[in-house]
C-alpha atoms as a printed R data frame, in Angstrom:
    type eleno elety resid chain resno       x      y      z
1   ATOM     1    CA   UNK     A     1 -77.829 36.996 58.063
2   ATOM     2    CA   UNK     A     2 -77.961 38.000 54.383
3   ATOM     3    CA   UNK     A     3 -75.231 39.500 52.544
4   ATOM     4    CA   UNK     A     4 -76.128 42.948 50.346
5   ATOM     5    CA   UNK     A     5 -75.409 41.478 46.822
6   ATOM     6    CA   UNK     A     6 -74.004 43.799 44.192
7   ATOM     7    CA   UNK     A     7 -74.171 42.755 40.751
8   ATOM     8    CA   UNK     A     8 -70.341 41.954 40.619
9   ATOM     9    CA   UNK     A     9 -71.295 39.438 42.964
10  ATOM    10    CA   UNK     A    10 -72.950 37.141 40.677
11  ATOM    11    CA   UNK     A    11 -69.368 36.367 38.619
12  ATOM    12    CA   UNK     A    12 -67.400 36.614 41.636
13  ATOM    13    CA   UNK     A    13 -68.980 34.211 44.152
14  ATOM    14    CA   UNK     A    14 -72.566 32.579 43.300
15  ATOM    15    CA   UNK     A    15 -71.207 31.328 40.265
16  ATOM    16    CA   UNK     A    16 -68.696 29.671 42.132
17  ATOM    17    CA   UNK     A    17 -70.598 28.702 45.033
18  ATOM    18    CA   UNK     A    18 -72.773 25.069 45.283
19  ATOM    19    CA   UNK     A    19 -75.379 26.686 46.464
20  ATOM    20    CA   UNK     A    20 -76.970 30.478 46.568
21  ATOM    21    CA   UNK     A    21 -80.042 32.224 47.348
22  ATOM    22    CA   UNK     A    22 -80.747 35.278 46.140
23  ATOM    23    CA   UNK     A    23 -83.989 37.594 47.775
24  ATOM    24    CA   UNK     A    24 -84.560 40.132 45.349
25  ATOM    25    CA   UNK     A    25 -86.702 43.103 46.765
26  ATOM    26    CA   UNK     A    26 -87.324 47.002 46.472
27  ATOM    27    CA   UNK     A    27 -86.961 49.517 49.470
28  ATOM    28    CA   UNK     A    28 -90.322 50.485 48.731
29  ATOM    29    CA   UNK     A    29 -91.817 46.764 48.993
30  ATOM    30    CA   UNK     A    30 -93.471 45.894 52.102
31  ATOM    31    CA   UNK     A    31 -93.987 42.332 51.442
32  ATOM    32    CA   UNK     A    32 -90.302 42.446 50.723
33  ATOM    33    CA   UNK     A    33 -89.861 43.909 54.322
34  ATOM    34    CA   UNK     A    34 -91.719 41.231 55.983
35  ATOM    35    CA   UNK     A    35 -89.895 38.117 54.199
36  ATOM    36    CA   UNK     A    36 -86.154 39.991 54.745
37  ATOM    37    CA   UNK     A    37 -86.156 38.911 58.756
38  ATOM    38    CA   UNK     A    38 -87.718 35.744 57.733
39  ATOM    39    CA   UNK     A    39 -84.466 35.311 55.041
40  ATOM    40    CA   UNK     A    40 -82.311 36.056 57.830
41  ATOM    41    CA   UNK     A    41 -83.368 33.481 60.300
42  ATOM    42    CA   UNK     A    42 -83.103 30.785 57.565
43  ATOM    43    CA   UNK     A    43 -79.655 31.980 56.107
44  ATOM    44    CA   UNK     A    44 -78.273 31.754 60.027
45  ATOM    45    CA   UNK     A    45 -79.907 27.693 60.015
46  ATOM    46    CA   UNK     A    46 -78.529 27.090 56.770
47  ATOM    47    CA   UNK     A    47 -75.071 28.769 56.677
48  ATOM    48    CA   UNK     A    48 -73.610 25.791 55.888
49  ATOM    49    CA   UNK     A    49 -75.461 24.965 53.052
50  ATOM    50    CA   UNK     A    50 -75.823 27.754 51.006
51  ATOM    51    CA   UNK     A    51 -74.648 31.136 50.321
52  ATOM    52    CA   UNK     A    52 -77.552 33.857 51.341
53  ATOM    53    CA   UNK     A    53 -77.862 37.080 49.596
54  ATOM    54    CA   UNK     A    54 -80.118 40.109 49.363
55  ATOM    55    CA   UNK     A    55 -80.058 42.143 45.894
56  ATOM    56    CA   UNK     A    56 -82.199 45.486 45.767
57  ATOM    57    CA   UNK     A    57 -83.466 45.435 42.041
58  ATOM    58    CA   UNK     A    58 -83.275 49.093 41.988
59  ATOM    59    CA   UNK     A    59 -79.818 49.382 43.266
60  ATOM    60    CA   UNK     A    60 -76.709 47.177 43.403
61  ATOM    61    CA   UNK     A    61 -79.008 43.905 41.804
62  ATOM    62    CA   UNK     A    62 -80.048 45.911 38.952
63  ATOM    63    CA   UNK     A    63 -78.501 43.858 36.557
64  ATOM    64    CA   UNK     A    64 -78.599 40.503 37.586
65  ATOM    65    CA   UNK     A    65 -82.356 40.895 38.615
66  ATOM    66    CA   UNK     A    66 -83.152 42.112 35.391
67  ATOM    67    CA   UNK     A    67 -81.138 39.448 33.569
68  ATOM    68    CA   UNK     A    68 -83.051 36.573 35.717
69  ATOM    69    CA   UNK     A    69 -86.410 37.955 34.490
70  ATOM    70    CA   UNK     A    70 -87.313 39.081 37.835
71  ATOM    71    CA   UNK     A    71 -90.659 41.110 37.248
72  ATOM    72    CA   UNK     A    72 -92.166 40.920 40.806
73  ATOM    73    CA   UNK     A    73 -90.228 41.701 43.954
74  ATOM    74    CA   UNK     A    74 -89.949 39.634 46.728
75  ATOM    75    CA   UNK     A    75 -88.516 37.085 44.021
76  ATOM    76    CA   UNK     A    76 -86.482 34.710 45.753
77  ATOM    77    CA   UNK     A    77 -84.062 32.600 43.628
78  ATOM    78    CA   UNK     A    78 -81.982 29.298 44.340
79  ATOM    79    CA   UNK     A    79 -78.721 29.360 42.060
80  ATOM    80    CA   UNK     A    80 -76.361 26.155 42.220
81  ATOM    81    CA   UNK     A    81 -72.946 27.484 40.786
82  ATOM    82    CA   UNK     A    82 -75.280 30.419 38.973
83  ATOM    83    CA   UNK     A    83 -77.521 28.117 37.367
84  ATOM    84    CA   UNK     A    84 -80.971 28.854 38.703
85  ATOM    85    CA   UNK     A    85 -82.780 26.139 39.811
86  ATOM    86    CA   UNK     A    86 -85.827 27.405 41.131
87  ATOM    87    CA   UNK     A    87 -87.477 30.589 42.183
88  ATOM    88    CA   UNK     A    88 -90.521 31.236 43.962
89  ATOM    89    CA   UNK     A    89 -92.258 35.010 43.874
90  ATOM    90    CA   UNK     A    90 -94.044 36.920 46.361
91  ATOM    91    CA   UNK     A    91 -94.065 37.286 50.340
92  ATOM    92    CA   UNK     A    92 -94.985 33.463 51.858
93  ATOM    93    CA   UNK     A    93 -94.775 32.628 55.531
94  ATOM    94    CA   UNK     A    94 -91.782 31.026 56.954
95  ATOM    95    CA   UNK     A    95 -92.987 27.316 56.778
96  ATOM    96    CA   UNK     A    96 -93.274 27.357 53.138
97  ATOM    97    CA   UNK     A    97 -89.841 29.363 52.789
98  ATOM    98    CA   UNK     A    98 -88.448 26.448 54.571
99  ATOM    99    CA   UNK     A    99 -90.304 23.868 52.588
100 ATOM   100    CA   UNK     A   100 -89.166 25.738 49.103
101 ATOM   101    CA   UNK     A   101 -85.606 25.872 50.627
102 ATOM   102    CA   UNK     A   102 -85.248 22.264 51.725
103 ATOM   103    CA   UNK     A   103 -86.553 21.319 47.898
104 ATOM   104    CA   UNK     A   104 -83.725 23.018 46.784
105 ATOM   105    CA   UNK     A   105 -80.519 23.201 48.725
């Protein structure tokens, strides 16, 4: 399951985590809609790899979406201790959410 992410969160735990994931998305996104259950089934297989969090640009991950660059929502971003090492943008099926996740984490 994700966690809602609030822009405090960044300092407080993905910078000290080894691994996070960050979806960022809008309320008004569908694309966003569709990847969120997606984002949940993964975080639940890989709890215990990374940290999984979901950051609504236009409310609590205001800051920390705009500070990443994000310009396109669903952005998905892999941070290991808040270094980002790789992002990938848009709504993709579940296979190649797993395939960009196993990359990464």
């Amino acid at each position: 399951m994700l966690i809602d992410f609030k822009d405090e969160d960044f300092e407080s735990k993905i910078k000290s985590e080894d691994v996070s994931v960050i979806q960022f998305s809008a309320a008004w996104c569908g694309p966003c809609k569709t990847l969120k259950p997606i984002m949940d089934k993964l975080a639940d297989e890989y709890k215990d790899k990374a940290g999984f969090y979901y950051a609504d640009i236009e409310d609590g991950g205001i800051n920390t979406g705009s500070a990443a660059g994000v310009r396109g929502v669903p952005t998905v971003i892999i941070y290991k201790k808040g270094v980002e090492v790789d992002r990938k943008v848009g709504g993709v099926p579940e296979s190649n959410m797993k395939e960009f996740l196993e990359k990464n984490i």
